[in-house]
VMD Tcl script that builds the backbone (N, CA, C; Angstrom):
set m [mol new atoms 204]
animate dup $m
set s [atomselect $m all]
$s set {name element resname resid chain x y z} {
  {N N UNK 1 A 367.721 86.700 -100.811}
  {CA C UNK 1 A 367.927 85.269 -100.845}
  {C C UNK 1 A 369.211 84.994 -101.635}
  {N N UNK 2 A 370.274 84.038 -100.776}
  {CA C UNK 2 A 371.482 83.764 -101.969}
  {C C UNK 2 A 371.473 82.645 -103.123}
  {N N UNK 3 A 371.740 83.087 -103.793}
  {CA C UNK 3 A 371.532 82.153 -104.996}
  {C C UNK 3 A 371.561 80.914 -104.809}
  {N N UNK 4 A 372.328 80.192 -103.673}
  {CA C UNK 4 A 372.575 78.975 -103.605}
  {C C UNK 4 A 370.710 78.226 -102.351}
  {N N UNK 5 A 370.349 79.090 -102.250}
  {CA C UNK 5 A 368.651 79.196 -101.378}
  {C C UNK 5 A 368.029 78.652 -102.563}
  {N N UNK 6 A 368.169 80.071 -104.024}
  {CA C UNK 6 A 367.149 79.248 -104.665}
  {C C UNK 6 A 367.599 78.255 -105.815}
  {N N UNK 7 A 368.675 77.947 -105.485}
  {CA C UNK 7 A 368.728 76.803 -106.546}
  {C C UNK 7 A 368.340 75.846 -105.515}
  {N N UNK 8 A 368.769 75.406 -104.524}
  {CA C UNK 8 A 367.707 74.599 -103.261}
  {C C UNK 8 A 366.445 74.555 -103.590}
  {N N UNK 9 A 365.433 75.883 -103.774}
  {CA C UNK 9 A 364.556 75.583 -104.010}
  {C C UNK 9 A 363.683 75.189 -104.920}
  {N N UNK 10 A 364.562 75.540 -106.343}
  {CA C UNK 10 A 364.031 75.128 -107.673}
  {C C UNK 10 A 364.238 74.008 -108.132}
  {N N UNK 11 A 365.565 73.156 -107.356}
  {CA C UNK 11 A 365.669 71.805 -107.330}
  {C C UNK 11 A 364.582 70.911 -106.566}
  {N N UNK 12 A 363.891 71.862 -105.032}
  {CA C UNK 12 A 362.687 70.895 -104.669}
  {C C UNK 12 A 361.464 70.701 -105.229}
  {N N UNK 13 A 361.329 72.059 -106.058}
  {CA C UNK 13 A 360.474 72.660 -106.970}
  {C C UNK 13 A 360.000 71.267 -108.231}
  {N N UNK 14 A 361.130 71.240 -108.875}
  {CA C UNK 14 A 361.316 70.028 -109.574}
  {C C UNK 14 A 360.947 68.897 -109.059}
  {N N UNK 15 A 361.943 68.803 -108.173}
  {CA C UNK 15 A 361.412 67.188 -107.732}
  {C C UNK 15 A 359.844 66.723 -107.593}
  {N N UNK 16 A 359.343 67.874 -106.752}
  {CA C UNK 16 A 357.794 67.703 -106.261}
  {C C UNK 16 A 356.792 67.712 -107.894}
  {N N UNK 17 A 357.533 68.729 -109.191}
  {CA C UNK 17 A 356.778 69.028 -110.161}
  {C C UNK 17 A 356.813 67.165 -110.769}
  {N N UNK 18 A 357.722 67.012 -110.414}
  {CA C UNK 18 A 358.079 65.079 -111.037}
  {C C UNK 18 A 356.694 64.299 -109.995}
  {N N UNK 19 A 356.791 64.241 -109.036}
  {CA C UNK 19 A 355.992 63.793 -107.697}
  {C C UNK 19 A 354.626 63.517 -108.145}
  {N N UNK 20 A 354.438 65.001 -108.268}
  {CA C UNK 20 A 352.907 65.305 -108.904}
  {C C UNK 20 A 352.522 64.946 -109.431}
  {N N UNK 21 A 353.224 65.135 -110.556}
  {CA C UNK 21 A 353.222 64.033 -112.141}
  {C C UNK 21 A 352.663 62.874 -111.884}
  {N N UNK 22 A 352.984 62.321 -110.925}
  {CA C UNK 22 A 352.775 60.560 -110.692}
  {C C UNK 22 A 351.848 60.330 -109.675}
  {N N UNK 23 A 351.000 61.192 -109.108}
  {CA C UNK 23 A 350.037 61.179 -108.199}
  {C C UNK 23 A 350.528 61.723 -107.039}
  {N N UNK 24 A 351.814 61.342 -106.447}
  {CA C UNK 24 A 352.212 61.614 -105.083}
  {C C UNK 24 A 351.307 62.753 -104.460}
  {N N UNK 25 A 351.068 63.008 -103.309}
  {CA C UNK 25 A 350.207 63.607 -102.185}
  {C C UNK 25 A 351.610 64.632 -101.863}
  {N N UNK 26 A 351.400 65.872 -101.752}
  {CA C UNK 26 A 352.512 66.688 -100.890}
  {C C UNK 26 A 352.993 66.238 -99.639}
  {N N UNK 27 A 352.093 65.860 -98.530}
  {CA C UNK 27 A 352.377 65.273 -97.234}
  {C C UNK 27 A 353.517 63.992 -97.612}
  {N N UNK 28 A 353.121 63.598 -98.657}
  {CA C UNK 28 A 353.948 62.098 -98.511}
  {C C UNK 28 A 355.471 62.202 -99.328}
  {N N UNK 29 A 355.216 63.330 -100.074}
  {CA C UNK 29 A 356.461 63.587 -100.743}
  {C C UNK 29 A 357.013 64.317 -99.599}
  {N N UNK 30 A 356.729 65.326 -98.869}
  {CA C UNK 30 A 357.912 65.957 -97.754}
  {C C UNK 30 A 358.489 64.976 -97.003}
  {N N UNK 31 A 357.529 63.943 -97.032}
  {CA C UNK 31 A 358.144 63.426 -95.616}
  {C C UNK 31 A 359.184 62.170 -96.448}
  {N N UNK 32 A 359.053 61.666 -97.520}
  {CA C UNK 32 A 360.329 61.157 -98.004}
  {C C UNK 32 A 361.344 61.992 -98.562}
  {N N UNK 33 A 360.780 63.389 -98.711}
  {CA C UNK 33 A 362.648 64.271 -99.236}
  {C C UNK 33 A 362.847 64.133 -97.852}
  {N N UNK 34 A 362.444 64.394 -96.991}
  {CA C UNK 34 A 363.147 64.805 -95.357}
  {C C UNK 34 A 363.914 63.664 -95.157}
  {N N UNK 35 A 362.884 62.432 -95.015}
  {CA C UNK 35 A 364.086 61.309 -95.329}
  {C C UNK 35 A 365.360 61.008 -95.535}
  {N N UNK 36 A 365.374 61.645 -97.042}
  {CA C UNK 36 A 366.062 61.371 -97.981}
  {C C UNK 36 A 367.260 62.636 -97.877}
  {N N UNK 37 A 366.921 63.710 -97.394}
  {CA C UNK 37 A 367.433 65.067 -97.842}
  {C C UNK 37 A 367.903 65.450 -96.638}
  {N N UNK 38 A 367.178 65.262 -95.253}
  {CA C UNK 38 A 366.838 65.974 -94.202}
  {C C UNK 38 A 367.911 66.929 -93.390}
  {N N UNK 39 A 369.327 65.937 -93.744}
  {CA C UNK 39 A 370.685 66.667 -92.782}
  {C C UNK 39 A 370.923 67.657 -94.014}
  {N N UNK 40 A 371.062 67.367 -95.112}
  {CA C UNK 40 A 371.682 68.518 -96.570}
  {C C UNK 40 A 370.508 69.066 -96.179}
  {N N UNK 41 A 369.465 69.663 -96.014}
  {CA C UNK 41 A 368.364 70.287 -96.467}
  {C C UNK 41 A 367.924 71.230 -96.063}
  {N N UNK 42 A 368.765 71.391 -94.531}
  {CA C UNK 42 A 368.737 72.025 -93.305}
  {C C UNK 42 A 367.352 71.747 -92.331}
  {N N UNK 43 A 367.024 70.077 -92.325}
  {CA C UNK 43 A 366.012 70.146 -91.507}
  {C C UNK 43 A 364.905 69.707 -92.469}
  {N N UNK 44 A 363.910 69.387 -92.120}
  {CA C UNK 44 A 362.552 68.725 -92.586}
  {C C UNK 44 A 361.944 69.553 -93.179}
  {N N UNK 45 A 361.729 69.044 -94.354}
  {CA C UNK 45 A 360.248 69.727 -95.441}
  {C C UNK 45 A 359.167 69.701 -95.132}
  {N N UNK 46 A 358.517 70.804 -94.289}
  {CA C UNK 46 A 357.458 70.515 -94.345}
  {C C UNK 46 A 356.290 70.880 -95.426}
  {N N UNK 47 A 355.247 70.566 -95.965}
  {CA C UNK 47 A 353.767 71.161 -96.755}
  {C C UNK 47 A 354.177 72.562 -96.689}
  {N N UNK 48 A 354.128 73.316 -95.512}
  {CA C UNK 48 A 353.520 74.524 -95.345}
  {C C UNK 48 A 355.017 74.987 -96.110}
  {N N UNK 49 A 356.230 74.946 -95.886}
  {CA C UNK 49 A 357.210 75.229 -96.531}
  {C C UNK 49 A 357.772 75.180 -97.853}
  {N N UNK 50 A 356.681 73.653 -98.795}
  {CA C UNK 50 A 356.805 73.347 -99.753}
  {C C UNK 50 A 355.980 74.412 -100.650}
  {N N UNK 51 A 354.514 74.952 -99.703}
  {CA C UNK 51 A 353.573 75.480 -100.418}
  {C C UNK 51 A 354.372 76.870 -100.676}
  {N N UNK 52 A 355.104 77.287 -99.504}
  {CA C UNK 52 A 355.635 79.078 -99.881}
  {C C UNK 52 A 357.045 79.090 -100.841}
  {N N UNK 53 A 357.394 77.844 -100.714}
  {CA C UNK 53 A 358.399 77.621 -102.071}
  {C C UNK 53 A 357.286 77.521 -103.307}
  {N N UNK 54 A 356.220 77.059 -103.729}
  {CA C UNK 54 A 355.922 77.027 -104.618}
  {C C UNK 54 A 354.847 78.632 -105.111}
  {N N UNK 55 A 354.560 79.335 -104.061}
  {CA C UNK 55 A 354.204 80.534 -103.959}
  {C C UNK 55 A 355.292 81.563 -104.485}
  {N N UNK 56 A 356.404 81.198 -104.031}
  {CA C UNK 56 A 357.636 82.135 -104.682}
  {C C UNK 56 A 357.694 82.004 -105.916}
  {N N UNK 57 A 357.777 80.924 -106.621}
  {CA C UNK 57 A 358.115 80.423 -107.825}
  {C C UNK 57 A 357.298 81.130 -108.443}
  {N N UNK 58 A 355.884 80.996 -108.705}
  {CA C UNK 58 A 354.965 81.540 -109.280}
  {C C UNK 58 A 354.762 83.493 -109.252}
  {N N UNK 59 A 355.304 83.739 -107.735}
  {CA C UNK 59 A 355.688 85.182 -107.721}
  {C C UNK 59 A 356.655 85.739 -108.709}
  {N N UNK 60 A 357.711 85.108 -108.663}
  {CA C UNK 60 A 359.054 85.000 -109.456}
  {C C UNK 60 A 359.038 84.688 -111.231}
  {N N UNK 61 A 357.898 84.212 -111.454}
  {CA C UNK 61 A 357.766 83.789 -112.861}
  {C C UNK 61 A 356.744 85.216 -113.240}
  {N N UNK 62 A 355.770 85.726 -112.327}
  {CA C UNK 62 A 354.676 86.740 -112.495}
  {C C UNK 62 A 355.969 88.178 -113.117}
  {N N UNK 63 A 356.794 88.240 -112.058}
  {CA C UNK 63 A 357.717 89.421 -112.228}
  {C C UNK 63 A 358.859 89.406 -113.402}
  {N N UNK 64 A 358.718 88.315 -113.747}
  {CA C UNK 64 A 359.632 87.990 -114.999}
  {C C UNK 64 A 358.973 88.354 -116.504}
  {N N UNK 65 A 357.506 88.181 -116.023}
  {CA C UNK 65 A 356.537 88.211 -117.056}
  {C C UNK 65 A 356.401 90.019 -117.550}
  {N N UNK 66 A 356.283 90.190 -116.100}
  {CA C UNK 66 A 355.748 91.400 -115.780}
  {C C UNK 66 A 357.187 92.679 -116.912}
  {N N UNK 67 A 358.489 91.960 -116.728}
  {CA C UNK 67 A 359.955 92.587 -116.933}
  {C C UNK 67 A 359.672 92.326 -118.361}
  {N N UNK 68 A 359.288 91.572 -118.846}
  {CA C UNK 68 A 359.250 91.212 -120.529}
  {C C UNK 68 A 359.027 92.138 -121.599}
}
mol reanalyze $m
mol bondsrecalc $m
mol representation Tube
mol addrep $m
């Protein structure tokens, strides 16, 4: 993955961790980044895409742990 993938994704990462915060529903947050994001973003956010971005993250924090 090139670095510029996951700063993409740790920036959606964020946004959604803000989202959450405030009740937002995943379904309803993709579909306003897509909105909002959709031509920069390469295309629509979907759930299922949000969930394996947030699956990485947590992979990615496990192996960091794991390196410590």
């Amino acid at each position: 993955m090139s670095a510029q993938e996951e700063r993409r994704r740790l920036r959606i990462l964020a946004l959604w961790d803000e989202a959450r915060a405030t009740g937002i529903e995943m379904t309803e947050f993709c579909r306003d980044y897509s909105e909002r994001h959709g031509a920069e973003s390469r295309g629509k956010l979907t759930t299922k895409m949000l969930r394996r971005f947030a699956s990485w993250r947590d992979m990615r924090g496990a192996r960091k742990r794991e390196t410590e």
